[in-house]
ZANUGU-689276 format. One line per 3 residues: for each residue y, z, x of N, C-alpha, C, O. Coordinates in nm, 2 decimals. Example, Ala and Ser with C-alpha at 12.3 -4.5 7.8 and 13.67 -1.06 7.14 Angstrom:
-0.57/0.78/1.32/-0.45/0.78/1.23/-0.33/0.78/1.32/-0.33/0.85/1.42  -0.22/0.71/1.28/-0.11/0.71/1.37/0.00/0.79/1.29/0.11/0.80/1.34
// end
This chain:
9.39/9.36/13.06/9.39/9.35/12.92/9.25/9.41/12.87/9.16/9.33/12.88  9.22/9.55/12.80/9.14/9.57/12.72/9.15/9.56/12.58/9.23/9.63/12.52  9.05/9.47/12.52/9.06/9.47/12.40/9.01/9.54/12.28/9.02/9.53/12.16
8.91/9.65/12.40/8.83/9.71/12.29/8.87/9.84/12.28/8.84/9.91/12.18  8.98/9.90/12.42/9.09/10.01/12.43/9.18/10.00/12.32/9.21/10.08/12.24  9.23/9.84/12.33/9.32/9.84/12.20/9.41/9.78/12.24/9.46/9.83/12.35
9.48/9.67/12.21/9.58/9.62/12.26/9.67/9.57/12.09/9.62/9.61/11.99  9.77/9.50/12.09/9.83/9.42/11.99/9.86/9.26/12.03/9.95/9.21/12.10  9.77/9.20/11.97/9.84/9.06/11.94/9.96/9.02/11.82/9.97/9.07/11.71
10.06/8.90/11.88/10.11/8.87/11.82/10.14/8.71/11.74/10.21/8.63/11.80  10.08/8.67/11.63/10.03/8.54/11.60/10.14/8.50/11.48/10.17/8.57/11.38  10.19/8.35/11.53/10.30/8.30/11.39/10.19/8.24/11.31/10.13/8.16/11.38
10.15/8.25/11.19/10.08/8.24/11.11/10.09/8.09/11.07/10.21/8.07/11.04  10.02/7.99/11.06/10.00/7.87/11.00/10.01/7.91/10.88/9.97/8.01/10.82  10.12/7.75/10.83/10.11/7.71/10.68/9.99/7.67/10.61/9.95/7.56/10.64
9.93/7.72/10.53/9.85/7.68/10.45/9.68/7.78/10.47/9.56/7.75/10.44  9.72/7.88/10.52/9.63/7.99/10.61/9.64/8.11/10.52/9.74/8.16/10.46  9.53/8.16/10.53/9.52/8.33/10.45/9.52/8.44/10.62/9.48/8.44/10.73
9.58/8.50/10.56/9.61/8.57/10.73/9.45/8.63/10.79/9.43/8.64/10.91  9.36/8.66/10.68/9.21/8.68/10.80/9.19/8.59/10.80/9.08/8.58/10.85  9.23/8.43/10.76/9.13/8.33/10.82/9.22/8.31/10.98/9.16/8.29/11.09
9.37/8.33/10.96/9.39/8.34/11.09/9.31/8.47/11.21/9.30/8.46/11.34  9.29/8.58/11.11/9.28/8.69/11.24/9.14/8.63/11.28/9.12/8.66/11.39  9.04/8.56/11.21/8.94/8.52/11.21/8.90/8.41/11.33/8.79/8.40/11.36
9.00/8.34/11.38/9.02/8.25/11.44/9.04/8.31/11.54/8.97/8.30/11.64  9.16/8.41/11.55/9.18/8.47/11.74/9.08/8.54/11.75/9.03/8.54/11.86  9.01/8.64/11.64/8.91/8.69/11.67/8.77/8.61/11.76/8.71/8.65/11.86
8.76/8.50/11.69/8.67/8.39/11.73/8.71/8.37/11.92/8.64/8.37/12.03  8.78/8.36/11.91/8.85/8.35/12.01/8.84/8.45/12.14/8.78/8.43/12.25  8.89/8.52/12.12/8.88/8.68/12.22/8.75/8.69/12.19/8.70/8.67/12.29
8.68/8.72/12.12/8.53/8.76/12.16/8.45/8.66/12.26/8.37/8.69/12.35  8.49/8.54/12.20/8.44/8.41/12.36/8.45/8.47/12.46/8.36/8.50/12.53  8.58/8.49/12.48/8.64/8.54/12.61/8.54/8.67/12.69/8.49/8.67/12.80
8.56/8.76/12.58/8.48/8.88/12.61/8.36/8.86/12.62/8.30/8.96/12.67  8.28/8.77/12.60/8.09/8.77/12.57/8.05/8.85/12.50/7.94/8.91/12.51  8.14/8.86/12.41/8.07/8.98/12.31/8.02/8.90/12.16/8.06/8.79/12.14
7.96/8.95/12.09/7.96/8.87/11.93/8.08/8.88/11.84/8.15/8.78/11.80  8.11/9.05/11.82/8.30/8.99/11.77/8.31/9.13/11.82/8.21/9.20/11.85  8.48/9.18/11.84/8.55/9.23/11.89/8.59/9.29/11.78/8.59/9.23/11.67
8.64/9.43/11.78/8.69/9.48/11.69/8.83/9.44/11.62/8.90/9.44/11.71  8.91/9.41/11.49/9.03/9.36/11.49/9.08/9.34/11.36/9.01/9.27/11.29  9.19/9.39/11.32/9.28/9.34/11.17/9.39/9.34/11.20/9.42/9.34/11.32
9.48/9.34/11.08/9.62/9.29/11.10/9.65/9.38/11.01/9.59/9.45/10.93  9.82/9.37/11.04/9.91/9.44/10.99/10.03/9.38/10.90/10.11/9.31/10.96  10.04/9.41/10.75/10.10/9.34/10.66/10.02/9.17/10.62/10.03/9.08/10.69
9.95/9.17/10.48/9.90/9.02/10.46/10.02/8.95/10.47/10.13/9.01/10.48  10.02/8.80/10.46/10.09/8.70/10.40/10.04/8.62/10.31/9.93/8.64/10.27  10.12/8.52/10.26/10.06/8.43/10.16/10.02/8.30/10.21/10.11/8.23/10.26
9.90/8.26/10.21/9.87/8.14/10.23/9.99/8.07/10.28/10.01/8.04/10.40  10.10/8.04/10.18/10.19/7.95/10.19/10.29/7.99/10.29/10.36/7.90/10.34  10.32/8.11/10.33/10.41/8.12/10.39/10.37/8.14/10.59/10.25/8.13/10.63
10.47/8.16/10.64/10.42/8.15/10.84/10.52/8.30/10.85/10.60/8.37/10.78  10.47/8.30/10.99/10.59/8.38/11.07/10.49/8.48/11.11/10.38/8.43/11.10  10.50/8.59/11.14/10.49/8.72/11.22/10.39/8.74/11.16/10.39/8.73/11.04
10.26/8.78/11.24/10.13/8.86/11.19/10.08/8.95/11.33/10.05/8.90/11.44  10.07/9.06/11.30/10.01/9.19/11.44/9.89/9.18/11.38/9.86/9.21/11.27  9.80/9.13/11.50/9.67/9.16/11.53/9.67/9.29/11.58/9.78/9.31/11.63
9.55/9.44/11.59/9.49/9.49/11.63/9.43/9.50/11.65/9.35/9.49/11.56  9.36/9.52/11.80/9.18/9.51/11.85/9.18/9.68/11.90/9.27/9.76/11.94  9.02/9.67/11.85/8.98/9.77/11.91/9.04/9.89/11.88/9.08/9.90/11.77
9.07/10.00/11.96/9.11/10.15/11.92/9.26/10.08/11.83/9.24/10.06/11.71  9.33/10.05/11.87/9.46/10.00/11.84/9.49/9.96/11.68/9.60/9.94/11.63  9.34/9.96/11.60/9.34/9.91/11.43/9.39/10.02/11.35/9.45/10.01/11.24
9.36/10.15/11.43/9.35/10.31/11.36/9.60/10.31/11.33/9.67/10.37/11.25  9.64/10.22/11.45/9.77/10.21/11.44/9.84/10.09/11.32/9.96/10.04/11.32  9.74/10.05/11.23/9.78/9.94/11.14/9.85/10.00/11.03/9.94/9.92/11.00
9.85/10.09/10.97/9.91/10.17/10.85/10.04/10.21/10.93/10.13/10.17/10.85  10.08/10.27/11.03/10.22/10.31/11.05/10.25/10.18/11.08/10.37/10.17/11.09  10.19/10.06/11.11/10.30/9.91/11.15/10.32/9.86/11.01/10.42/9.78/10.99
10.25/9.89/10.91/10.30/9.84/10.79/10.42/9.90/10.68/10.49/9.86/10.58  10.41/10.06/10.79/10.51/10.10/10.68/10.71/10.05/10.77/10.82/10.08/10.74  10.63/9.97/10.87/10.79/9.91/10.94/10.88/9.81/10.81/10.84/9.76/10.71
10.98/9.81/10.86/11.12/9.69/10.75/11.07/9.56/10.82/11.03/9.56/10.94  11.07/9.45/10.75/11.04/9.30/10.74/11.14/9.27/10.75/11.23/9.35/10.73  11.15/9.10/10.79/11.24/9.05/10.75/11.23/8.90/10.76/11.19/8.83/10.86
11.27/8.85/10.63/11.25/8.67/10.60/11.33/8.61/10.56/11.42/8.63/10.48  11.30/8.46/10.65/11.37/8.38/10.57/11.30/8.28/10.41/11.18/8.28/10.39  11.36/8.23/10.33/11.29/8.19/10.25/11.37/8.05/10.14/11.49/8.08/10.14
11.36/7.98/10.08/11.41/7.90/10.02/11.34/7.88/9.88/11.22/7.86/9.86  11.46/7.90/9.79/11.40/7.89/9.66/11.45/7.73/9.57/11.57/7.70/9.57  11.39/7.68/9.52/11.41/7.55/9.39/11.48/7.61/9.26/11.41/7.58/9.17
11.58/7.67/9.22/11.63/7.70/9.14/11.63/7.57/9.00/11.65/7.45/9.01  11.60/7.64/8.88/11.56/7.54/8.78/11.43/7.50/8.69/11.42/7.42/8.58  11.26/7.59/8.78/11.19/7.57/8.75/11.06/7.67/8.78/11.07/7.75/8.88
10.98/7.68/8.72/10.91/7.81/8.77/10.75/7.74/8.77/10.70/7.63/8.72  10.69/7.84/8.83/10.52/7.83/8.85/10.47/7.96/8.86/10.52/8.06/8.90  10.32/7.94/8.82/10.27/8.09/8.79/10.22/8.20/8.87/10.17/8.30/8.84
10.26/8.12/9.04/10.24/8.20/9.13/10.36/8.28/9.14/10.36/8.40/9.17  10.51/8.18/9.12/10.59/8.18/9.18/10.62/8.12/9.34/10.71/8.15/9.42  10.51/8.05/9.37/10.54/7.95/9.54/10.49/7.82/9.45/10.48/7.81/9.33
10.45/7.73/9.56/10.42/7.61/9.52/10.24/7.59/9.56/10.19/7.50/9.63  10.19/7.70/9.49/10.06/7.72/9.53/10.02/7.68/9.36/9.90/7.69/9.33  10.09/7.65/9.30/10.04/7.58/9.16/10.16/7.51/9.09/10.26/7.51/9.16
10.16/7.46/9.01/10.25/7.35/8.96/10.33/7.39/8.86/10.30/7.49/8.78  10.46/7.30/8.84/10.59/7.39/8.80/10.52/7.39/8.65/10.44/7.31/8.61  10.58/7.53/8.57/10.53/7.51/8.45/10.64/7.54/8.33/10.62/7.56/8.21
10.74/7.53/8.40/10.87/7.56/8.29/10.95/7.51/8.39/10.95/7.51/8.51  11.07/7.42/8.29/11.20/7.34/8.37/11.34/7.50/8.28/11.33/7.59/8.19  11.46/7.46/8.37/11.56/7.56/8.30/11.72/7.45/8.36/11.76/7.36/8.44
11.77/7.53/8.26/11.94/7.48/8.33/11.97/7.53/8.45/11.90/7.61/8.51  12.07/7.48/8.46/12.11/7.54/8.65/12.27/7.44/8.63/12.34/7.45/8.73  12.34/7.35/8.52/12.44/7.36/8.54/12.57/7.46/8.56/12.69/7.44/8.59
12.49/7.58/8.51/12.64/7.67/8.49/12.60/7.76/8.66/12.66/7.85/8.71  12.50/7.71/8.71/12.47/7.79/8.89/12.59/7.75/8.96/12.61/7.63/8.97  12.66/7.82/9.02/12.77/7.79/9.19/12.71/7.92/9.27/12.62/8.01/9.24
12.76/7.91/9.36/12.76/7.97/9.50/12.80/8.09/9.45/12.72/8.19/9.46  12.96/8.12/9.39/12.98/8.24/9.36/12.89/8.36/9.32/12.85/8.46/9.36  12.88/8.25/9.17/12.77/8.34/9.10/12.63/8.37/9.14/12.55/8.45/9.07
12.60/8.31/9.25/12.45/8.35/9.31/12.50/8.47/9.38/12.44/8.58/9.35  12.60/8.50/9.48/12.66/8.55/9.57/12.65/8.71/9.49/12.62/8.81/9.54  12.70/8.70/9.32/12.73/8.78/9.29/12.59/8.84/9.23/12.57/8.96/9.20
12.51/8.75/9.22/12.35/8.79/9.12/12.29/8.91/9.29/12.28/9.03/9.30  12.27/8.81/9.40/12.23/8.86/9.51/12.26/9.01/9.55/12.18/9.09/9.61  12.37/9.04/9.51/12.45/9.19/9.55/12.38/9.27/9.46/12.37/9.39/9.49
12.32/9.24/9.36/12.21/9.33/9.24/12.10/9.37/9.32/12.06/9.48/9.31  12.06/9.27/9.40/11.90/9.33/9.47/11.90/9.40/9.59/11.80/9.42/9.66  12.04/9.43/9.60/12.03/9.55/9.73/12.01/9.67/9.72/12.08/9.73/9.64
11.92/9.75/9.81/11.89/9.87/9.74/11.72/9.89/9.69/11.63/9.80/9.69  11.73/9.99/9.66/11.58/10.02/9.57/11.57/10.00/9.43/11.61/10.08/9.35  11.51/9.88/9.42/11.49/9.85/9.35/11.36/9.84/9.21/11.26/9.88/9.27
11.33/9.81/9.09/11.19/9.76/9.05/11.12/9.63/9.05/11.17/9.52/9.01  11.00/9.65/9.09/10.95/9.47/9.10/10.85/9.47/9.04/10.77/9.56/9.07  10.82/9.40/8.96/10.64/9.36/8.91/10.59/9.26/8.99/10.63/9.14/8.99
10.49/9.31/9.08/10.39/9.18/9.19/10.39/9.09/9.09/10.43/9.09/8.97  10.32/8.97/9.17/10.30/8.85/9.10/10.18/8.88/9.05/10.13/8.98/9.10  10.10/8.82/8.95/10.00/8.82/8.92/9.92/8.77/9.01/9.84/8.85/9.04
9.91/8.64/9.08/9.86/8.62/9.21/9.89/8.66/9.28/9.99/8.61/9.34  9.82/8.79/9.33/9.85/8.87/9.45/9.71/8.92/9.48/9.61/8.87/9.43  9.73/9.08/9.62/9.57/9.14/9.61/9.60/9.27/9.57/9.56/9.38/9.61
9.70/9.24/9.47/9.73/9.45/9.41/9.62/9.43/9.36/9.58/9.32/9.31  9.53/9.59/9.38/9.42/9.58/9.25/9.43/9.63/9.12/9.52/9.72/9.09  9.34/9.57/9.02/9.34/9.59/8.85/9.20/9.63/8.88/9.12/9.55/8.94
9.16/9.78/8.83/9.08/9.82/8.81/8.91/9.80/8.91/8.79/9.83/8.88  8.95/9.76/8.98/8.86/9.75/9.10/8.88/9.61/9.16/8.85/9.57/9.28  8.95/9.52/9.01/8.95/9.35/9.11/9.10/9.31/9.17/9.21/9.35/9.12
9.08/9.23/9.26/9.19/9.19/9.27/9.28/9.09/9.20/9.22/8.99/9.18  9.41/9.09/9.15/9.45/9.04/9.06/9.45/8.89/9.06/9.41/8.82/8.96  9.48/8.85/9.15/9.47/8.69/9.17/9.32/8.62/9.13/9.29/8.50/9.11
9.23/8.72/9.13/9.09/8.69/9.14/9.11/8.65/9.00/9.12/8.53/8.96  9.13/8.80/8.89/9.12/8.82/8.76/9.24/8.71/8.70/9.22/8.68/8.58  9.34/8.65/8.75/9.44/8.52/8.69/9.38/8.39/8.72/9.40/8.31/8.63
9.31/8.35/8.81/9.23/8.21/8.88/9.10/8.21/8.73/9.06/8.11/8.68  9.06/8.33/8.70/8.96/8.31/8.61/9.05/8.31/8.44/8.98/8.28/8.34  9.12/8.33/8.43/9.20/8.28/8.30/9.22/8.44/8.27/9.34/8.43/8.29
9.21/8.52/8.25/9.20/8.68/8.23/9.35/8.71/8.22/9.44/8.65/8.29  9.37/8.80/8.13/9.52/8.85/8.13/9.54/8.94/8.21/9.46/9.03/8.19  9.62/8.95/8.31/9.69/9.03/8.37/9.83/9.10/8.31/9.91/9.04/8.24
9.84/9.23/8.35/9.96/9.31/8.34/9.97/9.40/8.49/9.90/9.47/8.55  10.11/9.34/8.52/10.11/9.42/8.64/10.23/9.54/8.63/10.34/9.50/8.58  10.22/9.69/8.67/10.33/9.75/8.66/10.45/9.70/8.79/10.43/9.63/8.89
10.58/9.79/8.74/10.68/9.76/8.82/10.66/9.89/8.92/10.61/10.00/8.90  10.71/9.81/9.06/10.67/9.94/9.14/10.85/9.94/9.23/10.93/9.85/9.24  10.86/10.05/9.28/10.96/10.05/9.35/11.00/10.03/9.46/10.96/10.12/9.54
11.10/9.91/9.52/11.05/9.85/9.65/11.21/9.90/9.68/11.29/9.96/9.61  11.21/9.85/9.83/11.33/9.91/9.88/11.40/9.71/9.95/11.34/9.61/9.99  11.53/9.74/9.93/11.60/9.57/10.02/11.72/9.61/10.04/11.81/9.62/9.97
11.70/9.62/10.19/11.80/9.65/10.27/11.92/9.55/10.30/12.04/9.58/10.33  11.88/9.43/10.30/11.99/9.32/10.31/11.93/9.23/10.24/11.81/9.23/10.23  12.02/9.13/10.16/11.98/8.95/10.10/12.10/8.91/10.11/12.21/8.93/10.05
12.08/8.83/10.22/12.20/8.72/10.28/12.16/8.56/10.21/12.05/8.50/10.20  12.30/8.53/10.17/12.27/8.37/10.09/12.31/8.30/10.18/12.43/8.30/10.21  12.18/8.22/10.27/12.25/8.10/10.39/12.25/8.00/10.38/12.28/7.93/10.48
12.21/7.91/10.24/12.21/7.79/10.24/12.27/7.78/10.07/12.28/7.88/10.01  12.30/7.67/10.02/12.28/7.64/9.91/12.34/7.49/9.86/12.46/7.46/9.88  12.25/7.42/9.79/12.30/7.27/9.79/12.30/7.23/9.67/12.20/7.16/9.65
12.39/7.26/9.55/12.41/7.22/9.43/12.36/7.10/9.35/12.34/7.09/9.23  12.32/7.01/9.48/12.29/6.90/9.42/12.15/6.90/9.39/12.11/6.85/9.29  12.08/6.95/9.48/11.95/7.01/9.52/11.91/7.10/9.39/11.83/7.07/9.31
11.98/7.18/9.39/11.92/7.31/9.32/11.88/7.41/9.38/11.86/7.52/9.34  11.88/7.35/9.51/11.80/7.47/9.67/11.85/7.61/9.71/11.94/7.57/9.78  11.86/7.74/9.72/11.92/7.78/9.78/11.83/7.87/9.88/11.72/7.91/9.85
11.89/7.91/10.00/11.81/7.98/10.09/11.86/8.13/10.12/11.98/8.16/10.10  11.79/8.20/10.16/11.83/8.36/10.16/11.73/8.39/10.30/11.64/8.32/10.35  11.80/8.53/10.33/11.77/8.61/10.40/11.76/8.76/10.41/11.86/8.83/10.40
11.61/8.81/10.42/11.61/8.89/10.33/11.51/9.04/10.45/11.41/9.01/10.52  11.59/9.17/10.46/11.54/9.26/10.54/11.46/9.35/10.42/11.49/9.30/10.31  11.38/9.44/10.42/11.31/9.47/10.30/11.21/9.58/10.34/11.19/9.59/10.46
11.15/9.66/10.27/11.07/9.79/10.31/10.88/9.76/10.22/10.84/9.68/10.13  10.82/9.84/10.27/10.68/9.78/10.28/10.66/9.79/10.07/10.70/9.87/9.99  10.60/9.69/10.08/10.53/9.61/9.95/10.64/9.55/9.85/10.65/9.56/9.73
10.71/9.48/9.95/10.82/9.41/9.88/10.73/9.26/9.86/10.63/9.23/9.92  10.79/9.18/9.76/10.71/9.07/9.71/10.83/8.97/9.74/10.93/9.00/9.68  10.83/8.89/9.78/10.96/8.77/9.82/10.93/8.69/9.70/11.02/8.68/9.62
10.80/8.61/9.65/10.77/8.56/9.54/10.82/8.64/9.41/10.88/8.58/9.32  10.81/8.74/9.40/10.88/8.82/9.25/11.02/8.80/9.30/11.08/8.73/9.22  11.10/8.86/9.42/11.23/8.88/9.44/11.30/8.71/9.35/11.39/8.72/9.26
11.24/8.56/9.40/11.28/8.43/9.39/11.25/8.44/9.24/11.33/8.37/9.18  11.16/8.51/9.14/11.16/8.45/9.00/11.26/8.53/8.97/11.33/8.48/8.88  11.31/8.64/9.00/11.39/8.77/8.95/11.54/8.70/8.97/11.63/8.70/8.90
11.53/8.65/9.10/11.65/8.60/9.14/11.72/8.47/8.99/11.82/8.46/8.92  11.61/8.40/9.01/11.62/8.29/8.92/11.64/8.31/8.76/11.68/8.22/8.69  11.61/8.46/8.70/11.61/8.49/8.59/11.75/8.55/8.57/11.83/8.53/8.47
11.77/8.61/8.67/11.91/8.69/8.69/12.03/8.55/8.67/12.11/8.56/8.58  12.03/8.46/8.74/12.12/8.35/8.71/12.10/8.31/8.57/12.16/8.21/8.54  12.03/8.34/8.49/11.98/8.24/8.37/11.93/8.13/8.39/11.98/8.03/8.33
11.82/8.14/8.48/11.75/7.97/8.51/11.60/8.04/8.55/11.56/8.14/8.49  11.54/7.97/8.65/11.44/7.98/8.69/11.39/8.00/8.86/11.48/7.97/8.93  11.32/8.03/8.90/11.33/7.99/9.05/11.19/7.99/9.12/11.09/8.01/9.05
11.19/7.97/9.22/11.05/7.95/9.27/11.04/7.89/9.42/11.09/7.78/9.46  10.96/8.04/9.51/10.99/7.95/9.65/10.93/7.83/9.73/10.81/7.81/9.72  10.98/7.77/9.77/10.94/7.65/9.84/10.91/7.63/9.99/10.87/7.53/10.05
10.96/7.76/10.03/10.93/7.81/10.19/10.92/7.96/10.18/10.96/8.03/10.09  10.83/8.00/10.31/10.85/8.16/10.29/10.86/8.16/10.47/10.80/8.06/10.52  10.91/8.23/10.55/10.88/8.24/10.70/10.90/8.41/10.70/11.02/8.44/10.70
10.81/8.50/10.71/10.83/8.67/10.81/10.89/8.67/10.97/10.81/8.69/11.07  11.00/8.65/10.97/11.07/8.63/11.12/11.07/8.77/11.19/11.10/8.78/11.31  11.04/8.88/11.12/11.02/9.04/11.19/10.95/9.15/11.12/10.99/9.20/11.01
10.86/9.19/11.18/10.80/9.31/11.13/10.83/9.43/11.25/10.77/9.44/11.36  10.91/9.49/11.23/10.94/9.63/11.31/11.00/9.57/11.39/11.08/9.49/11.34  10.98/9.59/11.54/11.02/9.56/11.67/11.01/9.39/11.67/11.11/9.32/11.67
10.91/9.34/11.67/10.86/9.23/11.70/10.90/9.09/11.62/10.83/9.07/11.51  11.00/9.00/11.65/11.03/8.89/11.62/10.93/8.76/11.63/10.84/8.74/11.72  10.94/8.67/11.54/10.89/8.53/11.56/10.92/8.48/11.68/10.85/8.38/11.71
10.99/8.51/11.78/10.98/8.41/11.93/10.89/8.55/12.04/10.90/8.56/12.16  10.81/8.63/11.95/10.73/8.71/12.03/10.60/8.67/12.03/10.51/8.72/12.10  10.61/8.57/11.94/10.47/8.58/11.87/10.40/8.42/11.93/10.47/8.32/11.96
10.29/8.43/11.95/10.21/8.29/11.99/10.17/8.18/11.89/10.13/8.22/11.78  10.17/8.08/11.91/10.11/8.00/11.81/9.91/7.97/11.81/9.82/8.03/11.87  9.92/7.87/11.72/9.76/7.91/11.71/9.72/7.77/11.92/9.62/7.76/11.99
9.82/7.71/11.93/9.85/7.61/12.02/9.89/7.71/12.15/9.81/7.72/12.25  9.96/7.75/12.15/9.94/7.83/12.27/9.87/7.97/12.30/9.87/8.03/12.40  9.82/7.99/12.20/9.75/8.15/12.20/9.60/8.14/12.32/9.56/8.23/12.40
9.55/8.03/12.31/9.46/8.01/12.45/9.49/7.98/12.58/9.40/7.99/12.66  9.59/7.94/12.60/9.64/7.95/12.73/9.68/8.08/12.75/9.64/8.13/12.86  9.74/8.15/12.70/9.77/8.29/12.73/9.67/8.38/12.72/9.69/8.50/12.75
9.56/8.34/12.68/9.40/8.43/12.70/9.35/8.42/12.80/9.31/8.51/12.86  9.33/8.29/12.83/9.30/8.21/12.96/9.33/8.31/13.08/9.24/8.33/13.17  9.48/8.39/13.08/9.50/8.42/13.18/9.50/8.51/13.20/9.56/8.55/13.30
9.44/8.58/13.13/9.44/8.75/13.10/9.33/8.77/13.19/9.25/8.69/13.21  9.35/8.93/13.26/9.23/8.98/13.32/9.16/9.09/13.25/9.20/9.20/13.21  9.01/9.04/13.23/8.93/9.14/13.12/8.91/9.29/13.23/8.86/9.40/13.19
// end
């Protein structure tokens, strides 16, 4: 294993994690290993704090291959709270509008869902890292500042409805998708489209390109499998 040739790691991303604080960590990590101070290394596609699943480390020569891994199709699972919204759209801030959801069934999600296949328009969340004029937007929303984000054109190749519990208000999807798709916009869009509200409550990236969540190491076993590597 050279790391500074270039190799790819594969890391399921912790809940409650910004994905450099994770690459930050294996980095921490592999450079022990190596006796070096730090190792060269980024990742391919951010996530949201709130959500887990698939993250490609690159070390070393192997970073110059992060732009063609990002332009690969995604794919997640995700669960939304139909009925209520927040200004992230996840539950990274508190609900700030309630909505009806008696006239929601299964059908009619089934039929709202079949609208977002295809290429579509999305406006990012305002908490995001699109940039506004040199800052990043989430920066400029955390400080009270108005944001306007344009609609940009994303591509969704599949949204499968696998769960949904009326009583709940819950429903879960599965979603294949092309690079700078926003799963948090898709759940308020979703929620507006029924005439209610929505907002996710899970997010999981189970595939970026080739590479699935059961390829991927945890932050629990990623040192035993370093362990046994030959530098």
């Amino acid at each position: 294993m050279d790391f500074n040739e270039g190799t790819f790691i594969y890391i399921n991303k912790p809940y409650r994690m910004t994905s450099f604080g994770a690459l930050a960590h294996i980095r921490y990590l592999v450079s022990k290993k190596m006796h070096v101070k730090r190792v060269k290394m980024g990742h391919a596609g951010t996530l949201d704090p709130l959500a887990t699943g698939v993250l490609i480390l690159c070390t070393g020569k192997a970073t110059k291959q992060i732009e063609r891994l990002q332009l690969h199709d995604k794919e997640y699972t995700a669960t939304l709270q139909l009925g209520a919204t927040t200004p992230s759209f996840d539950m990274e801030h508190e609900v700030d509008a309630h909505y009806p959801t008696s006239h929601i069934t299964r059908d009619e999600i089934q039929r709202v869902l079949q609208g977002f296949v295809g290429e579509i328009e999305q406006v990012p969340p305002i908490f995001s890292a699109v940039m506004v004029k040199g800052d990043r937007a989430y920066e400029l929303a955390r400080k009270g500042e108005a944001v306007e984000l344009k609609a940009k054109r994303v591509r969704i190749d599949e949204l499968e409805l696998t769960d949904f519990n009326p009583e709940t208000m819950q429903m879960s999807i599965r979603v294949v998708c092309g690079k700078g798709t926003y799963i948090r916009s898709l759940a308020r869009d979703i929620g507006q489209a029924l005439g209610s509200g929505a907002y996710l409550t899970a997010l999981c990236r189970t595939r970026l390109g080739e590479v699935r969540i059961e390829d991927c190491y945890t932050f629990d076993s990623f040192p035993q499998w370093l362990d046994e590597q030959q530098l």
